[in-house]
N, C-alpha and C positions, 0 to 999 in steps of 0.2 A: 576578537573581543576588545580591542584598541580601536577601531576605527581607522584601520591603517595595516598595510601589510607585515606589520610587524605583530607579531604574539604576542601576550602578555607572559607567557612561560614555552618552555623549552618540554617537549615534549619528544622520546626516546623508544625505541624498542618497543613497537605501539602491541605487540601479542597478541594479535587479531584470531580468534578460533570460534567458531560454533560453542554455544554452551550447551553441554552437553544432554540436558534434560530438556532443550527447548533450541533446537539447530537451526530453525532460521531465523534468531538472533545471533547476533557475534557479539561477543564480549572481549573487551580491549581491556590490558592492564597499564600502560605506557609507565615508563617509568618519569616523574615530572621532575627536571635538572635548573638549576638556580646558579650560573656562574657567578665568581665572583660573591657570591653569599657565605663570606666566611665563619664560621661559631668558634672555630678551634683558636686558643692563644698556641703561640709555636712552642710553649711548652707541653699543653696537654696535646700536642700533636708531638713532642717526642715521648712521652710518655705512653704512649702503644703503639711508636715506633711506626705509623702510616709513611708512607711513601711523601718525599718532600713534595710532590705533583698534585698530591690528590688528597690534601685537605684545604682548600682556597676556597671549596665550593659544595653545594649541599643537594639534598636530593632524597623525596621520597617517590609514594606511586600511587596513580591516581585511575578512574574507572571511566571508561565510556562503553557506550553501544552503538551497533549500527544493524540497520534491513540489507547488508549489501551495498552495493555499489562504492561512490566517492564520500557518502556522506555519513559521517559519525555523530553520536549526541551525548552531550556531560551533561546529565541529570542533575548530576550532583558536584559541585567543581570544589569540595573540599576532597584532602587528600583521602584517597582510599587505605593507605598506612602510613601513619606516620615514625617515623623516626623513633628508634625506643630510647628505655633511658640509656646516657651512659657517654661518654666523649667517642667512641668508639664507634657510633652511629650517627654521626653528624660528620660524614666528609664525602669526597667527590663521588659520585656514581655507587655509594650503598644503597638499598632497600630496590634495586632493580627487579622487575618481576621477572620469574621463568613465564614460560610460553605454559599455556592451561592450568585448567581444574580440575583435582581429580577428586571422586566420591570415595572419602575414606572412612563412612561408616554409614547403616541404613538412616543417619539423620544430619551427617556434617558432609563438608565437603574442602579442600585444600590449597591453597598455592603457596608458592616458594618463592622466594626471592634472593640476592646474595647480599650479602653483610661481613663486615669490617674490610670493605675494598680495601686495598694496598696496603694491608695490614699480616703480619705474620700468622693471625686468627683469624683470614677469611674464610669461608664458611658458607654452605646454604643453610637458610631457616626455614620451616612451616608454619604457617597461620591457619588457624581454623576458622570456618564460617560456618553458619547453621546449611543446610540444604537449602537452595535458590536464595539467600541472603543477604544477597548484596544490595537490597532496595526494598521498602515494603508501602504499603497503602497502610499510613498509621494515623491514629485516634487517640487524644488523651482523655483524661475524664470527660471533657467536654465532647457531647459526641459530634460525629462526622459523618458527612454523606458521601461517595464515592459513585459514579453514573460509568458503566461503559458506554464502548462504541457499540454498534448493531453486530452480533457475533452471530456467525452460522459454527451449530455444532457439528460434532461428530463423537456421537454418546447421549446415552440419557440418566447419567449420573453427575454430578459433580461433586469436583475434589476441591479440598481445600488446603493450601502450607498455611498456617494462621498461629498464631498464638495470645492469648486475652490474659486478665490479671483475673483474681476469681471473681469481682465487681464487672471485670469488661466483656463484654459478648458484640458477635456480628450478625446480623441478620439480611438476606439478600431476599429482594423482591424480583420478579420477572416481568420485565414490561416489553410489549410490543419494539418493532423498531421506529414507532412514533413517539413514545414516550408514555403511552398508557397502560395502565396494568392490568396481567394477564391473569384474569378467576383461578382459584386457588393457588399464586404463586405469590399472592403479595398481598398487603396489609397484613391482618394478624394471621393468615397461614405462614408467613415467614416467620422463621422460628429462632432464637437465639442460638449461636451456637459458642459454647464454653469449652477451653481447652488449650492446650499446647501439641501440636499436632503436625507430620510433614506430610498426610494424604489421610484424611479423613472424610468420609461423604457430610456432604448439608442434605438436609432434613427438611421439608416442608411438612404442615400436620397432615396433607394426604400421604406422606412420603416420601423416601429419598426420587424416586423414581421420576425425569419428566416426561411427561406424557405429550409431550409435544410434535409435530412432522420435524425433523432432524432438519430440512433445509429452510423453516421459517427463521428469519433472522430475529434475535431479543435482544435484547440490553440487561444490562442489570444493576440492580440501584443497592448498595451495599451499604448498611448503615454500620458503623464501629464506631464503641467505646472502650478507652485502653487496651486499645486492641492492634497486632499489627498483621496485615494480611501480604503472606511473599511471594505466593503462586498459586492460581487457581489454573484446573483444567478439567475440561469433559473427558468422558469416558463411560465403558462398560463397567458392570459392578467387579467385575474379578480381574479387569486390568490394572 
């Protein structure tokens, strides 16, 4: 992102793992390292006693993805944690992630990291995230249109992780993989959908159910208002 072999950041302990609700993505947590980026005066660096080494330089942790292979993608290239409050969290190699995510309730999910490096109070932490969290398809008042690519199912339900304000709703249309829309799945059978939810079916007014050949490929045109949408997937009704 320099234009030159050189990075613009220091990128560490990349935690490459299958995410676990969706395995042929990986999901990186790297921890991102800043030499030389000092916050601490070397007072409040004796003042919780860190290791004279390892407060010159800062460090939080930051998110990518990848399909496999050599090539990874930062969606988002703000940090994914930053630094809490406190002098205590501002020195060398804090806020490193551990390796995965684990589901720690039927709607959140968790990683760790370690904190107060070279300190006599180091420590792991846990952060919570909602269920698949970590990026979503959002709309604010103003509404928004969101198009897939051409998808071949497997199911003729669909789910939704979504959550709206009581004002905001989503509504998805079904369109061929030309771009035209397919009789009863779009214009006003697409039906708003209102809630806070991590697996919900969408609703068209013939019903949740698509009646469609499972290997035509669709698209789908997603309109939201204050709404964020974090994972959709097909499936059977009872899966």
């Amino acid at each position: 992102d320099t234009d030159s072999i050189r990075p613009s950041q220091h990128l560490y302990t990349n935690q490459t793992q299958p995410y676990f609700r969706a395995p042929h993505i990986y999901v990186a947590t790297p921890a991102r390292f800043f030499p030389g980026r000092k916050v601490l005066s070397d007072e409040e660096a004796r003042l919780i006693e860190v290791h004279p080494k390892y407060y010159n330089d800062t460090s939080d942790a930051a998110l990518m993805t990848s399909r496999g292979g050599l090539l990874y993608q930062r969606f988002h290239l703000e940090a994914l944690l930053r630094p809490g409050i406190g002098a205590n969290n501002w020195v060398s190699r804090s806020n490193y992630p551990v390796l995965g995510w684990v589901q720690t309730s039927p709607h959140e999910m968790s990683f760790y990291t370690n904190q107060d490096y070279g300190q006599p109070t180091a420590h792991l932490h846990r952060y919570v995230f909602r269920l698949d969290g970590l990026s979503s398809v959002r709309a604010g008042d103003h509404p928004g249109i969101w198009v897939s690519k051409p998808l071949v199912r497997s199911g003729n339900h669909l789910f939704l992780n979504a959550s709206t304000s009581a004002s905001g709703f989503l509504r998805i249309e079904l369109m061929d993989e030309d771009g035209e829309p397919i009789e009863g799945y779009a214009g006003d059978h697409a039906m708003e959908w209102i809630g806070n939810e991590v697996q919900r079916p969408y609703r068209w007014k013939r019903g949740p159910m698509i009646e469609l050949d499972e290997e035509r490929p669709i698209r789908m045109k997603i309109h939201l208002k204050d709404a964020d949408l974090f994972a959709l997937r097909f499936g059977r009704r009872n899966s």
